[in-house]
N, C-alpha and C positions, 0 to 999 in steps of 0.2 A: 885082777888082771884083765877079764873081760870087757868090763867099763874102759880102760885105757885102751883097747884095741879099739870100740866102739867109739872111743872118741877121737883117734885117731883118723879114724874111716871118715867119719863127718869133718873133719876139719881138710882132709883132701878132697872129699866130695863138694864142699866147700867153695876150696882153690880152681877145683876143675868149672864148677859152675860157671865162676866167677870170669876166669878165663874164655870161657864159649862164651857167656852175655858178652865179653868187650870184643871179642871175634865177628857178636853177631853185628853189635852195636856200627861198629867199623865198617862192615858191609853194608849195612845199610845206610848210612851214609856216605861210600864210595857211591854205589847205586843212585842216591837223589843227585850227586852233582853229576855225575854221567846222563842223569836224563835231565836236567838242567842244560847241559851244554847242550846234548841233543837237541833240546828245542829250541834254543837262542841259535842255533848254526841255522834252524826251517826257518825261522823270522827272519 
């Protein structure tokens, strides 16, 4: 039963990862066109 807890644990730790990389992923490419436009408006 331990094992099935522990692998339970990781298959959510997993999910959550997995969700913050494409959270972070997102951000930082909102951020590059933001400073994209940014500098195309100073030109």
């Amino acid at each position: 039963m331990a094992k099935e807890e522990i692998k339970k644990l990781i298959e959510n730790s997993k999910k959550d990862l997995d969700a913050s990389h494409d959270d972070f992923v997102k951000s930082i490419q909102n951020d590059l066109q933001s400073f994209k436009k940014k500098t195309l408006d100073k030109i």
